[in-house]
DRENKOL-492838 format. One record per residue: z, y, x of N, C-alpha, C, CB in turn; residue number from 1. Coordinates in nm, 4 decimals. Glycine has a CB too. Example, Ala and Ser with C-alpha at 12.3 -4.5 7.8 and 13.67 -1.06 7.14 Angstrom:
+----------+----------+----------+----------+----------+----------+----------+----------+----------+----------+----------+----------+------+
:     n.zz :     n.yy :     n.xx :    ca.zz :    ca.yy :    ca.xx :     c.zz :     c.yy :     c.xx :    cb.zz :    cb.yy :    cb.xx : resi :
+----------+----------+----------+----------+----------+----------+----------+----------+----------+----------+----------+----------+------+
:   0.7800 :  -0.5690 :   1.3190 :   0.7800 :  -0.4500 :   1.2300 :   0.7800 :  -0.3300 :   1.3200 :   0.9046 :  -0.4473 :   1.1308 :    1 :
:   0.7080 :  -0.2250 :   1.2850 :   0.7140 :  -0.1060 :   1.3670 :   0.7870 :   0.0030 :   1.2900 :   0.5725 :  -0.0598 :   1.4084 :    2 :
+----------+----------+----------+----------+----------+----------+----------+----------+----------+----------+----------+----------+------+
//
This chain:
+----------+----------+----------+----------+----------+----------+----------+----------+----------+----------+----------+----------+------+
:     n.zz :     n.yy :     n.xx :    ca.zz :    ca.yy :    ca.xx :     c.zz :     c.yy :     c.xx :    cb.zz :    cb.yy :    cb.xx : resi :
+----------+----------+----------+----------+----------+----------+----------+----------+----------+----------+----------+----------+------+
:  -1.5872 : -11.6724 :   0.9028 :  -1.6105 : -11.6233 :   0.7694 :  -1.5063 : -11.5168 :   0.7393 :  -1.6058 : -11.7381 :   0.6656 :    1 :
:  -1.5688 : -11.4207 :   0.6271 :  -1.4589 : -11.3303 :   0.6286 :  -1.3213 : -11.3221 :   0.5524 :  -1.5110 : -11.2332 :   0.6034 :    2 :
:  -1.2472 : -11.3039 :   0.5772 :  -1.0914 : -11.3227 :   0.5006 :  -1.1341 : -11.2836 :   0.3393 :  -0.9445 : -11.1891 :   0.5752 :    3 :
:  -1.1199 : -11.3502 :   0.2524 :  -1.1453 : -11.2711 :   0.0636 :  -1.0395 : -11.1033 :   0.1085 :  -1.0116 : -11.4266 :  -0.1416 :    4 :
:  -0.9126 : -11.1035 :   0.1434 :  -0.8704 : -10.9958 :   0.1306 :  -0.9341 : -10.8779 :   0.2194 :  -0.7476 : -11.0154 :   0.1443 :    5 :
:  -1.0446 : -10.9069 :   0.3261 :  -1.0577 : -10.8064 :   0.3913 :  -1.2018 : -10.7375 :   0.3132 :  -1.0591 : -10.8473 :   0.5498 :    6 :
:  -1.2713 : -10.8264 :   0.2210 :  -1.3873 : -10.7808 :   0.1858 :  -1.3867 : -10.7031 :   0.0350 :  -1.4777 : -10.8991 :   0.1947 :    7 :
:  -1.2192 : -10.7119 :   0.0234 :  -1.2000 : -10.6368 :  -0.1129 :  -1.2128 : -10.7287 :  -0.2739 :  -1.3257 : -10.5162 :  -0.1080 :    8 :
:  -1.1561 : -10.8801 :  -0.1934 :  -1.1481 : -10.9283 :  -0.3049 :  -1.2664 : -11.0171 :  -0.3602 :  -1.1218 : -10.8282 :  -0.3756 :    9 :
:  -1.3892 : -10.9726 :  -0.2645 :  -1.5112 : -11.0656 :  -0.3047 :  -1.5453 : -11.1772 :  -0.2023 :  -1.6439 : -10.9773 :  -0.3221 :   10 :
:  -1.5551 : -11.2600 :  -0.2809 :  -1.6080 : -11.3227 :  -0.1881 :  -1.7473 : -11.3542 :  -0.1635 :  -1.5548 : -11.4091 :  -0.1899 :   11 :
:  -1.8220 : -11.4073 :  -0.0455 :  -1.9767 : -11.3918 :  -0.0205 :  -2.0554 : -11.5410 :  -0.0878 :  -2.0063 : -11.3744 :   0.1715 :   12 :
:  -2.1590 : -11.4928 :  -0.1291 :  -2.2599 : -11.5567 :  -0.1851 :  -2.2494 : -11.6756 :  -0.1581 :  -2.3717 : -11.5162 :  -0.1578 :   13 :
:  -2.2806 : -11.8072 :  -0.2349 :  -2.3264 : -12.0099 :  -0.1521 :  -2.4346 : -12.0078 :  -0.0575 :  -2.4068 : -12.1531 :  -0.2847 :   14 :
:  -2.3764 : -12.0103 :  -0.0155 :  -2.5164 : -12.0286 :   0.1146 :  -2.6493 : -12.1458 :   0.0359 :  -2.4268 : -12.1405 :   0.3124 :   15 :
:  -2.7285 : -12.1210 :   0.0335 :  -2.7697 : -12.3300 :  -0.0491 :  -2.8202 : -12.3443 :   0.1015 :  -2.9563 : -12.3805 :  -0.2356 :   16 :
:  -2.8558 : -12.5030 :   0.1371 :  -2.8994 : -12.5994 :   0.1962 :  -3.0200 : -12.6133 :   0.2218 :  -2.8685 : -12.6817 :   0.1518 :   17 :
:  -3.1114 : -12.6351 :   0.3355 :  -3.2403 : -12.6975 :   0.2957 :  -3.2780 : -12.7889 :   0.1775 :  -3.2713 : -12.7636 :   0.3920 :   18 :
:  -3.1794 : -12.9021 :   0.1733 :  -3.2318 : -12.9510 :   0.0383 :  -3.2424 : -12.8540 :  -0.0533 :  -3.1534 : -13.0508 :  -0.0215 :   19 :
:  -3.1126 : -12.7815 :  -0.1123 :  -3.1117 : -12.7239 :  -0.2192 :  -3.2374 : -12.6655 :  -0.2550 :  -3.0189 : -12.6443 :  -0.2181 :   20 :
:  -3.2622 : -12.5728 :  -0.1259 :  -3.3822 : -12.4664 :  -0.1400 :  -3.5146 : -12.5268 :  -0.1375 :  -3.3822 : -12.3607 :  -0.0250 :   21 :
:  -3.4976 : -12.6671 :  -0.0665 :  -3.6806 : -12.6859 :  -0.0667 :  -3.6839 : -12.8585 :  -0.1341 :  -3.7755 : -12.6752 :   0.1533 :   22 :
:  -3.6213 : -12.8629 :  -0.2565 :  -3.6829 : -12.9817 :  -0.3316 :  -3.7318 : -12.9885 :  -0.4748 :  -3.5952 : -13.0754 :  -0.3282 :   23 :
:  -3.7855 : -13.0911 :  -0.5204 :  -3.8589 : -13.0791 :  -0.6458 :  -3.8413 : -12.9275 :  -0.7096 :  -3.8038 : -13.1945 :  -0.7487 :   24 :
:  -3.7536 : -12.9167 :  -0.7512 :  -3.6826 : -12.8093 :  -0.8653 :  -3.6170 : -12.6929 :  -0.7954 :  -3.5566 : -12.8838 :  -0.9607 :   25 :
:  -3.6267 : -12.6633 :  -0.6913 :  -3.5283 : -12.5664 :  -0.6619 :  -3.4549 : -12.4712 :  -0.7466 :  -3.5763 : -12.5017 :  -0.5862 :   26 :
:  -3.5072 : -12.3723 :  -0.8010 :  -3.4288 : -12.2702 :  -0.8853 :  -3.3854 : -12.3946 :  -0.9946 :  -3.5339 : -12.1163 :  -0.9568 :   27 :
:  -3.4187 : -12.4487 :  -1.0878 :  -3.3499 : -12.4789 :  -1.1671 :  -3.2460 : -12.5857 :  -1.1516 :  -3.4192 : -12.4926 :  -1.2452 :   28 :
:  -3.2327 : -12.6365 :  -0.9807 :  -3.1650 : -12.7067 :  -0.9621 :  -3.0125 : -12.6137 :  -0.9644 :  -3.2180 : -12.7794 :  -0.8512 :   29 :
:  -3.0397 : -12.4582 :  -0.9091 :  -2.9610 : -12.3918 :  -0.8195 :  -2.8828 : -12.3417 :  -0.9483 :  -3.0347 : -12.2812 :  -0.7062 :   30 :
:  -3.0229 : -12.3144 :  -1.0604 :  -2.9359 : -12.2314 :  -1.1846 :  -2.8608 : -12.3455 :  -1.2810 :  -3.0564 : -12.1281 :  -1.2972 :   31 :
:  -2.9211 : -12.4106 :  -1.2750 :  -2.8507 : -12.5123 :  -1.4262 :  -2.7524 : -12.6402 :  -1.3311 :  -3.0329 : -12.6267 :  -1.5577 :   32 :
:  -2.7458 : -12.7047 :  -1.2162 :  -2.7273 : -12.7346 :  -1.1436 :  -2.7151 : -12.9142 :  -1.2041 :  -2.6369 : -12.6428 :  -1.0869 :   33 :
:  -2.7112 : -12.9935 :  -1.0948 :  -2.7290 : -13.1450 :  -1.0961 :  -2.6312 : -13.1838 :  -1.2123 :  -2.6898 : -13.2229 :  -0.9435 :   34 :
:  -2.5844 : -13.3212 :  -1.2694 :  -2.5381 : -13.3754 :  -1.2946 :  -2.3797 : -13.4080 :  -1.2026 :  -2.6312 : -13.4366 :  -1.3175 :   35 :
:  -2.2466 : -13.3541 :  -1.2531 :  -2.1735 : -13.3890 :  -1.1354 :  -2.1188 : -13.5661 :  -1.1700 :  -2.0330 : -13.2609 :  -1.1141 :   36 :
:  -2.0726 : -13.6635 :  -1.1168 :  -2.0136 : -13.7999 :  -1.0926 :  -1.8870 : -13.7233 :  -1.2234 :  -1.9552 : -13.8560 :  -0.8811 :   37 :
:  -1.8769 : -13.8349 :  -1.2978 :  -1.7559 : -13.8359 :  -1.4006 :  -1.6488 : -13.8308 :  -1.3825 :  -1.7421 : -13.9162 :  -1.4646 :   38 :
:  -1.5372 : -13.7924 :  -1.4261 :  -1.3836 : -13.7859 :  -1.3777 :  -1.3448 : -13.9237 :  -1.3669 :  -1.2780 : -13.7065 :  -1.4809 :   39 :
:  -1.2426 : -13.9542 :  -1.2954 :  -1.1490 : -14.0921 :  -1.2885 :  -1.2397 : -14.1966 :  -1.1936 :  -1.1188 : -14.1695 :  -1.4658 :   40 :
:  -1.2832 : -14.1465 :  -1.1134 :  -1.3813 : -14.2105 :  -1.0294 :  -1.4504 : -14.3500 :  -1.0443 :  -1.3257 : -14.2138 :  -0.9197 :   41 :
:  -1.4880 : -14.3081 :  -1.1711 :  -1.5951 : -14.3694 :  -1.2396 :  -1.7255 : -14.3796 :  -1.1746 :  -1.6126 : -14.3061 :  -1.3538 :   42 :
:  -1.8414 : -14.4693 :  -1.1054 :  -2.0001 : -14.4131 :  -1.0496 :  -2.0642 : -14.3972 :  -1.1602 :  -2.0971 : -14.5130 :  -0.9519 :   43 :
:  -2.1547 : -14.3038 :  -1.1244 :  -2.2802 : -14.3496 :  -1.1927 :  -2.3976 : -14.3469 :  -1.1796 :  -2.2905 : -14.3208 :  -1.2718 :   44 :
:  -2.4788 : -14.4471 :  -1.2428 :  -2.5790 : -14.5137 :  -1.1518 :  -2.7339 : -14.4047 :  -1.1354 :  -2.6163 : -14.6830 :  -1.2329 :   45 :
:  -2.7819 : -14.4319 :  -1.0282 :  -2.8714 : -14.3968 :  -1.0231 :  -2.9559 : -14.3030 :  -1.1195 :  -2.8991 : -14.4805 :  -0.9997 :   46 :
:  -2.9810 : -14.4532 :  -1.2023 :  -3.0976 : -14.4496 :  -1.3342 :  -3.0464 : -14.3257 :  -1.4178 :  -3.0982 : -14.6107 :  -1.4491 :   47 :
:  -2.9162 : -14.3144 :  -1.4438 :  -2.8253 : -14.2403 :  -1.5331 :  -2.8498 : -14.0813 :  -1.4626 :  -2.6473 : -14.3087 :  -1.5270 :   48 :
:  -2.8394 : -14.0682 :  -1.3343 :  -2.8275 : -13.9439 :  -1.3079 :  -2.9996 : -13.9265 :  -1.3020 :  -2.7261 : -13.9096 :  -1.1701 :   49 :
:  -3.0864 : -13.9802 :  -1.2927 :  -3.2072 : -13.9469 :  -1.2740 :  -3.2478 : -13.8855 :  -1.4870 :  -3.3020 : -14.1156 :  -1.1836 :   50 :
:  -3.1833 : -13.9618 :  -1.5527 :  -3.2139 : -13.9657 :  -1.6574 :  -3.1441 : -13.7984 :  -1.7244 :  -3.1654 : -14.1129 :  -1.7089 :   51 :
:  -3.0532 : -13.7806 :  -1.6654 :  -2.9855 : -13.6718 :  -1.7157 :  -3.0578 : -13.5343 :  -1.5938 :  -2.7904 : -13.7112 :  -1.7101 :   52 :
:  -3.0709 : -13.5565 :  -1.5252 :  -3.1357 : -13.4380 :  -1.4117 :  -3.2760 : -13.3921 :  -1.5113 :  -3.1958 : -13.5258 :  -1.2139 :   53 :
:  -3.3743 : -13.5199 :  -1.5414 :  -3.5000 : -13.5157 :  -1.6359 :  -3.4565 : -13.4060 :  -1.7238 :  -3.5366 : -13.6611 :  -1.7236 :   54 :
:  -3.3155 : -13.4937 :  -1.8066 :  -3.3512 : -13.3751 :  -1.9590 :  -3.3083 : -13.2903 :  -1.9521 :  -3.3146 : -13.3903 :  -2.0965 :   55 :
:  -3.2294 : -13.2743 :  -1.9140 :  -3.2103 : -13.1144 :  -1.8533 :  -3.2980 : -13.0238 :  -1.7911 :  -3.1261 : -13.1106 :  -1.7606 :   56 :
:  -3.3753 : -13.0713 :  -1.6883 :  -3.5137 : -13.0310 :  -1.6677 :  -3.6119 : -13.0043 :  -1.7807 :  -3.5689 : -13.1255 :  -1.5933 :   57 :
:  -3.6241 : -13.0745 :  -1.8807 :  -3.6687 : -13.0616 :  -1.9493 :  -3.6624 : -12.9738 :  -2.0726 :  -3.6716 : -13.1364 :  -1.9449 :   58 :
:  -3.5355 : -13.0000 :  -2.1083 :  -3.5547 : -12.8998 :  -2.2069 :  -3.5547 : -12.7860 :  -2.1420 :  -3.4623 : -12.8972 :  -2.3108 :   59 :
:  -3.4905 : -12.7461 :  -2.0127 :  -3.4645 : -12.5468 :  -1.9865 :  -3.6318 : -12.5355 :  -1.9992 :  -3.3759 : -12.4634 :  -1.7688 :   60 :
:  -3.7347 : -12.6471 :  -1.9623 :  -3.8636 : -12.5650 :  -1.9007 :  -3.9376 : -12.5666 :  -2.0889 :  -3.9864 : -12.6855 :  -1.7275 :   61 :
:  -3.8751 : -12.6107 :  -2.1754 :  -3.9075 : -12.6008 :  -2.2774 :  -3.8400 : -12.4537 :  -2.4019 :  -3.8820 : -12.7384 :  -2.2997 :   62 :
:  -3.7569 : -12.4647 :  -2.2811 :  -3.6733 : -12.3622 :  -2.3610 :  -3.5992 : -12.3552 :  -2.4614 :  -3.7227 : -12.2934 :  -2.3929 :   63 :
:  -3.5775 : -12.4882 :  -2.4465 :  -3.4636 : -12.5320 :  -2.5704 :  -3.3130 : -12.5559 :  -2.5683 :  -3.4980 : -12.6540 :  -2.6193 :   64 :
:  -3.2259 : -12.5244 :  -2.6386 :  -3.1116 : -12.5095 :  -2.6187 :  -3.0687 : -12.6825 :  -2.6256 :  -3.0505 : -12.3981 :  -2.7226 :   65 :
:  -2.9408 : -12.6997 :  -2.5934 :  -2.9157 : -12.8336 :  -2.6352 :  -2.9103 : -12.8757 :  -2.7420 :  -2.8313 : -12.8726 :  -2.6032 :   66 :
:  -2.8773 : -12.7795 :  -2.8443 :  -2.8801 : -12.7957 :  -3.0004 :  -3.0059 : -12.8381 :  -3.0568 :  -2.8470 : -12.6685 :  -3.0698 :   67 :
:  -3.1393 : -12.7345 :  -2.9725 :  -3.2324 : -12.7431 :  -3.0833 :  -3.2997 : -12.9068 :  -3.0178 :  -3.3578 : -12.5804 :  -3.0961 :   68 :
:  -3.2846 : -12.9253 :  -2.8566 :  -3.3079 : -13.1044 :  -2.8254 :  -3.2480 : -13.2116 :  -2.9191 :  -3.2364 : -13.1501 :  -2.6800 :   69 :
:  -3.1278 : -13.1781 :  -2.9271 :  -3.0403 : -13.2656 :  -3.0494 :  -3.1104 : -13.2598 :  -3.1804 :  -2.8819 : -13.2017 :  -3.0808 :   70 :
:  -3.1458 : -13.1685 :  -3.2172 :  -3.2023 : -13.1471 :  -3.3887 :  -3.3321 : -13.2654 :  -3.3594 :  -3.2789 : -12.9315 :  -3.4467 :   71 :
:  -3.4414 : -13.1967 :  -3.2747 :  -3.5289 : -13.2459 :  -3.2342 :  -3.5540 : -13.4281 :  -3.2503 :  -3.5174 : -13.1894 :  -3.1168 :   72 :
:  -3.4380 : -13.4659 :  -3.1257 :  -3.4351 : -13.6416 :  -3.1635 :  -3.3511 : -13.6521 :  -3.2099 :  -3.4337 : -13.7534 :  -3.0741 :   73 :
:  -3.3051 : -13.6332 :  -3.3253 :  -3.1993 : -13.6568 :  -3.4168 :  -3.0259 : -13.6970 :  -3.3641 :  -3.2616 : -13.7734 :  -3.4982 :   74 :
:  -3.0164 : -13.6185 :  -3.2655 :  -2.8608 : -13.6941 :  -3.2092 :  -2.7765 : -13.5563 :  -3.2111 :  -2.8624 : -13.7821 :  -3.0142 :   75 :
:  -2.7011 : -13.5777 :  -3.1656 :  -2.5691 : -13.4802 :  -3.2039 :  -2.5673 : -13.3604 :  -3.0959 :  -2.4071 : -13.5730 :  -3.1931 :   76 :
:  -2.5118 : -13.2602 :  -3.0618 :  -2.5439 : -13.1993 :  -2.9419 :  -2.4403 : -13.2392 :  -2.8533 :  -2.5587 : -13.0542 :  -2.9511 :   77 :
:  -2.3297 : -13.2305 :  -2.8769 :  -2.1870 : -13.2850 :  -2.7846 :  -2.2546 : -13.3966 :  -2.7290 :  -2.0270 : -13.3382 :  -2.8765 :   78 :
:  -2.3273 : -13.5132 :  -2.7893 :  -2.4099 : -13.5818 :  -2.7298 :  -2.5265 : -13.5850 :  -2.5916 :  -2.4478 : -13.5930 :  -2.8158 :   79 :
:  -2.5999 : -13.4497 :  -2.6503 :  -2.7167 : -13.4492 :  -2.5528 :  -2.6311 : -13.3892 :  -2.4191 :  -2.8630 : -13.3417 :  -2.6108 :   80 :
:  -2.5327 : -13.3107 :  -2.4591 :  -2.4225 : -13.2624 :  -2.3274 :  -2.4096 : -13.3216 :  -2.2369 :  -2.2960 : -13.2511 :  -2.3432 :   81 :
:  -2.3743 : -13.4354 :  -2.3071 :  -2.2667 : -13.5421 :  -2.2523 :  -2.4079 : -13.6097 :  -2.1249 :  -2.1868 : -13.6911 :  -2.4202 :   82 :
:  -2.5199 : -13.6799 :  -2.2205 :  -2.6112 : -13.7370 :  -2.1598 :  -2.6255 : -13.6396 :  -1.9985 :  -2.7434 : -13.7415 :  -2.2691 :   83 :
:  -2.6694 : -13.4951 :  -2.0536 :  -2.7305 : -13.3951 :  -1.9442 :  -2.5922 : -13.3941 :  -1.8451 :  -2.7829 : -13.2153 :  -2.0165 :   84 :
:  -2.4662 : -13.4388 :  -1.8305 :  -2.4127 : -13.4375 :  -1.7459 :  -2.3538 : -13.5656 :  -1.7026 :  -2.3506 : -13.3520 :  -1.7618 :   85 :
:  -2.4155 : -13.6875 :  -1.7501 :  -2.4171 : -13.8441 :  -1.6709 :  -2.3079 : -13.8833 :  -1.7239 :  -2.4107 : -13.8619 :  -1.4973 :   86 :
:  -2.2392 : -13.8140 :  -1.8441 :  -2.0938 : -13.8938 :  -1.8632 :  -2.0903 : -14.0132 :  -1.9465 :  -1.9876 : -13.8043 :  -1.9285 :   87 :
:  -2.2334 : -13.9887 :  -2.0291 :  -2.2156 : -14.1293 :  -2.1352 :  -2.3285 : -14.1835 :  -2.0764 :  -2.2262 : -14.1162 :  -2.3253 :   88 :
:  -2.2823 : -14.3015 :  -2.1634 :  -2.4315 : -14.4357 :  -2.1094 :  -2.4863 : -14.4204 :  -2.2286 :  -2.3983 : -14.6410 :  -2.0703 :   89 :
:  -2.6099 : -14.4555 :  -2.2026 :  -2.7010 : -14.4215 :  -2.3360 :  -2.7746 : -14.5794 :  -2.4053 :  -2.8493 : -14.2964 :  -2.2759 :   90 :
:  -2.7948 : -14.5712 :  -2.4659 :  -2.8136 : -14.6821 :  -2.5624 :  -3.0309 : -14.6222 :  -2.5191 :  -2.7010 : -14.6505 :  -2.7875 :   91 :
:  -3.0923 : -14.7601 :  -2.5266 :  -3.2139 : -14.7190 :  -2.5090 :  -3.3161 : -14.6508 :  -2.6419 :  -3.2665 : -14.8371 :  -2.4509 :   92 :
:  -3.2449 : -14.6833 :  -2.7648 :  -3.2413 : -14.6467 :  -2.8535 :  -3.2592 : -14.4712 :  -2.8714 :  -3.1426 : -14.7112 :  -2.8867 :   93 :
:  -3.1409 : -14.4272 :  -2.8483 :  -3.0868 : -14.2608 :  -2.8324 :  -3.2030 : -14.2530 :  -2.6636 :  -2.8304 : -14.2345 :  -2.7996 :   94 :
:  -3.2280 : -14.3218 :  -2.5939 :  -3.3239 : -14.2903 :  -2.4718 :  -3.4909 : -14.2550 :  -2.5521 :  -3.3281 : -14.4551 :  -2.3480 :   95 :
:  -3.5258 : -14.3218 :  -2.6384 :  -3.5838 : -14.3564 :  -2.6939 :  -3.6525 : -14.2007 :  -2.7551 :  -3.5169 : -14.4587 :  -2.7588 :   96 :
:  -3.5273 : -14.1661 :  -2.9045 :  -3.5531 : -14.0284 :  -2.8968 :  -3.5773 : -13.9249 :  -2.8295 :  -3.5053 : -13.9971 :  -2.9251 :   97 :
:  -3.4776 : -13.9096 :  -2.7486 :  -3.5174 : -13.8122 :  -2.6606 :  -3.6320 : -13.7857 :  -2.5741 :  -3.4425 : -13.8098 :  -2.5986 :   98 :
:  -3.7015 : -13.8926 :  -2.5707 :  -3.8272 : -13.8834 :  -2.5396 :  -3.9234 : -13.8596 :  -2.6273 :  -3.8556 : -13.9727 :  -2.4869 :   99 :
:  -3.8709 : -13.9268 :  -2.7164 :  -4.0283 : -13.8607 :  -2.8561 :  -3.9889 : -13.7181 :  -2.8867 :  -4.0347 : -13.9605 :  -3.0650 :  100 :
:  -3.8832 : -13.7043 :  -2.8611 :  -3.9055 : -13.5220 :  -2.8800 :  -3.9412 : -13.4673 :  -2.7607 :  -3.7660 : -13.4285 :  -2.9245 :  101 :
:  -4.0132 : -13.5160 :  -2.6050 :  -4.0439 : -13.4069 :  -2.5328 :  -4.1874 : -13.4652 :  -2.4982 :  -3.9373 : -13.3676 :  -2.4089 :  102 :
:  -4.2202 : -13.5636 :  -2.6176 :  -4.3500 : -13.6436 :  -2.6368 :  -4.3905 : -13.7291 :  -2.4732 :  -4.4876 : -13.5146 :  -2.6904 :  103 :
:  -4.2613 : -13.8407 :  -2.4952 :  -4.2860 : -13.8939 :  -2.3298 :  -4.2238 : -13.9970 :  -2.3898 :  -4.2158 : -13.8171 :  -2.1692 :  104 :
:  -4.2540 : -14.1160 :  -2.2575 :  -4.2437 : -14.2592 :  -2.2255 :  -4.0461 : -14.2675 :  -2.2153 :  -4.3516 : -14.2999 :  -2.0485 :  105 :
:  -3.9908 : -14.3351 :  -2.2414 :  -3.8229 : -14.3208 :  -2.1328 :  -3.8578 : -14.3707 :  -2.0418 :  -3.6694 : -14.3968 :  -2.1663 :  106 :
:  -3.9726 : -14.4602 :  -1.9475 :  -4.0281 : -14.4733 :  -1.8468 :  -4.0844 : -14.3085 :  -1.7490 :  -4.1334 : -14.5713 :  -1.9001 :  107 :
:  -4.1055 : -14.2377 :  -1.7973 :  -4.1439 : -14.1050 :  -1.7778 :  -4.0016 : -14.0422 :  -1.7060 :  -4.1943 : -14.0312 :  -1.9297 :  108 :
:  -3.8744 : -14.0355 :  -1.8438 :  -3.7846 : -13.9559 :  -1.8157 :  -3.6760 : -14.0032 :  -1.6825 :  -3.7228 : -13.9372 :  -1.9468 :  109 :
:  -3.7310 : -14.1486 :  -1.6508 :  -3.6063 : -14.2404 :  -1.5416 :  -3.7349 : -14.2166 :  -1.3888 :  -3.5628 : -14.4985 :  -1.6137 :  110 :
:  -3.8552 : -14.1992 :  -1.4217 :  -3.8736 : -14.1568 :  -1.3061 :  -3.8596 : -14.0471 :  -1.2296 :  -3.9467 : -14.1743 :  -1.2970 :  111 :
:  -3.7825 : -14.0689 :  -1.0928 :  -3.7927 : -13.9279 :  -0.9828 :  -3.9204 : -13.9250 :  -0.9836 :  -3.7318 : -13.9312 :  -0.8151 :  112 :
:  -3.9080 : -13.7703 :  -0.9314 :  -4.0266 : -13.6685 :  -0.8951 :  -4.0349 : -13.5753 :  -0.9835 :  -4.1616 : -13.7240 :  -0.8862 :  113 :
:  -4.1153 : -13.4974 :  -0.9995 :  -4.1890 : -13.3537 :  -1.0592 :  -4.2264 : -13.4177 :  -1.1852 :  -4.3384 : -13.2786 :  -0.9663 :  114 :
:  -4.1196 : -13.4024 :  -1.2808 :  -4.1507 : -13.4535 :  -1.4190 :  -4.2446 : -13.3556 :  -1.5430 :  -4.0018 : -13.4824 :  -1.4762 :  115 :
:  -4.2419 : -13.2049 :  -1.4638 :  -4.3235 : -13.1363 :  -1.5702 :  -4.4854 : -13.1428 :  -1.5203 :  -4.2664 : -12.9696 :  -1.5898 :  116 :
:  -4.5028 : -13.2281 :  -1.4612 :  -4.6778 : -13.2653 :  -1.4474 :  -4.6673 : -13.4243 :  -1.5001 :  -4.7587 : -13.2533 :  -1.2466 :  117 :
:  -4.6158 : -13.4311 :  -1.5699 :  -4.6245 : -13.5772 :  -1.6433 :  -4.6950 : -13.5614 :  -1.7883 :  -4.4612 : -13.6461 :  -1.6673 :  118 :
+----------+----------+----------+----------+----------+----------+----------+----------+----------+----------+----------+----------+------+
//
């Protein structure tokens, strides 16, 4: 690879992965990117990252900011943040909303796969 100082300071593009490039979501995996694991090496589960990958999926293909998702099911936006990046646990309640604002099941939003043909 090439030295940063020999290319003038830039460095070259992420290569992505077969996964990256050939699963469910590609571009919007690549642009808005996954859910990362919480600081203080905390896990988190499955269900949680499937749930936050969804709304995030969801709203970009809706085109909604996090604010206007928050207005939407009545929760806070620092909130829906938090959810879209796996850091809080969610009450099924607040799961609840967020689904009646993208007019879906929270059975809908915890399943993998291709959630905008749901």
């Amino acid at each position: 690879m090439a030295d940063v100082h020999s290319t003038g300071g830039v460095r070259p593009a992420k290569t992505l992965s077969y996964e990256d490039r050939y699963t469910s979501y590609p571009a919007a995996r690549y642009f808005i990117g996954e859910p990362e694991r919480p600081a203080y090496g905390r896990t988190v589960s499955e269900s949680a990252r499937q749930l936050a990958m969804n709304v995030r999926l969801l709203r970009v293909a809706h085109g909604w900011s996090q604010e206007t998702l928050a207005l939407n099911a009545g929760l806070d936006r620092t909130f829906v943040g938090a959810i879209e990046r796996a850091e809080r646990n969610i009450t099924l309640a607040s799961a609840e909303k967020i689904a009646n604002a993208f007019g879906m099941t929270v059975a809908d939003l915890l399943t993998p796969g291709d959630i905008s043909k749901r």
